[in-house]
Structure formats: structure tokens, C-alpha cells
C-alpha positions as CSV (number, residue, x, y, z in Angstrom):
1,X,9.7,16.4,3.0
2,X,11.5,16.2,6.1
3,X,14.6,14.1,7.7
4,X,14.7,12.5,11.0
5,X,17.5,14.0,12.7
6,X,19.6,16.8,12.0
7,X,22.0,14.9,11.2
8,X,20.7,13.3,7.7
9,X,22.5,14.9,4.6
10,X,20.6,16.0,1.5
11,X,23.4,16.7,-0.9
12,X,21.4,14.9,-4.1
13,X,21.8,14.5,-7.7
14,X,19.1,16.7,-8.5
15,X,17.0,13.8,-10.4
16,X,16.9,12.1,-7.0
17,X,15.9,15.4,-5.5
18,X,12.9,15.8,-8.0
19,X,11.6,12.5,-7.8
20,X,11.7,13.0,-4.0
21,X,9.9,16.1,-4.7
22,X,7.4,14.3,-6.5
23,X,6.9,11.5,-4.2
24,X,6.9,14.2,-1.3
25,X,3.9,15.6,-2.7
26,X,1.9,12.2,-3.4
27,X,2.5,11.9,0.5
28,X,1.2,15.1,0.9
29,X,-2.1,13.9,-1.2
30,X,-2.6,11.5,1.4
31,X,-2.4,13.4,4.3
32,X,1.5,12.7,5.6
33,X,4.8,13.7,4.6
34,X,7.9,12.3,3.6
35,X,10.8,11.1,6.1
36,X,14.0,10.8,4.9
37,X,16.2,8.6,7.2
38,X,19.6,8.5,5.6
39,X,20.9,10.5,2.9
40,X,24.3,11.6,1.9
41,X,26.2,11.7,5.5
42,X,29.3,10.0,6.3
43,X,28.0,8.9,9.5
44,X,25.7,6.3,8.4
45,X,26.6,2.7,8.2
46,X,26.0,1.4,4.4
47,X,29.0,0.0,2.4
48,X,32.2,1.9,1.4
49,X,30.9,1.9,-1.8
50,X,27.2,2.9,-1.4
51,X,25.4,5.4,-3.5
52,X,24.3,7.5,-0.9
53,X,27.5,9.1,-0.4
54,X,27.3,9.8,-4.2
55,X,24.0,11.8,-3.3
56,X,22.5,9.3,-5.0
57,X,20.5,7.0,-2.7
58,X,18.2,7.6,0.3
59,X,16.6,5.8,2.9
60,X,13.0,7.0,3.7
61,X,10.8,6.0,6.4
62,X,7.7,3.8,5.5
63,X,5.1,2.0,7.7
64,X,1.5,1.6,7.9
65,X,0.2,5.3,9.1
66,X,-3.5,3.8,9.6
67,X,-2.0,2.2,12.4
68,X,-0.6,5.8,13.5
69,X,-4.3,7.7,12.9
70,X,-4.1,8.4,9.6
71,X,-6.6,5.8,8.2
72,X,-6.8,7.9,4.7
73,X,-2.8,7.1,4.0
74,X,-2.4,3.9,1.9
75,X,-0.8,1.0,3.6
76,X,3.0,0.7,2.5
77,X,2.2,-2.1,-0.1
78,X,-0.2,0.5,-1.3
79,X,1.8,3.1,-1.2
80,X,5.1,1.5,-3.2
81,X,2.5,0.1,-5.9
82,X,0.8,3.8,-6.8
83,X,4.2,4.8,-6.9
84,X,5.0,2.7,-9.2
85,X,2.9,3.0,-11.6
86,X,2.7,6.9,-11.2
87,X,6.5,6.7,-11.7
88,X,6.9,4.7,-15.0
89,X,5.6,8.2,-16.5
90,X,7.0,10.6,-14.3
């Protein structure tokens, strides 16, 4: 798991962490990784009362990667249903 920019907090509640461990490594499975765009800074633009400066919301990256040359990565459709259903008994 990565983030964009330097700037993109990661101070989680550590359930969010793990499941973005988890989903992290089903990325890995298909050949990409995961992007975190917006976590827990206070220089993002979401509402004064947002989660993510609770630590508990994020904003990950998420777009076709066969289009990038990565055919063997699920479309995002794809990808959102597998996680899903992996994650009713995670």
C-alpha cells in the first residue's frame, strides 16, 4: 500500500488499517498495489465533520488498470464486487 503524495496522512483506527491491509494484498494478487489518496490530513477538502479526520475514512485510487497495461487486474466493477464478497467474511 502506498499514498499519492507525501502529504496523505495514515493515522487509522487500526480496523481500517487491517482491512486496508487486507485489501492491499488482494491488489497485490492481481498484480498492482494499493493507492491511498486522502487519509487523515487536515489539508484535504471533505466536510468539518468527515470521518477521515477521525482516522476513520480513506479515499483510494481506483480505475481500470487494463487500460494502464495491466490486463490481469480486474476492472473496477470487478474489483469492488470480489471485494465484497471476500469482505462479508473477512
Amino acid at each position: 500500500m502506498r499514498v499519492k503524495t507525501f502529504s496523505v496522512r495514515l493515522e487509522l483506527n487500526s480496523t481500517l488499517n487491517d482491512f486496508l491491509i487486507w485489501v492491499d494484498a488482494k491488489y497485490r494478487e492481481w498484480g498492482d498495489e494499493l493507492v491511498v489518496t486522502s487519509g487523515s490530513e487536515h489539508t484535504a477538502r471533505h466536510s468539518f465533520t468527515s470521518l477521515h479526520y477521525a482516522g476513520c475514512a480513506v479515499d483510494v485510487r481506483i480505475w481500470n488498470e487494463a487500460e494502464h497495461g495491466r490486463a490481469q487486474v480486474p476492472s473496477p466493477e470487478d474489483q469492488l464486487e470480489a471485494l465484497k464478497i471476500e469482505a462479508a467474511t473477512y
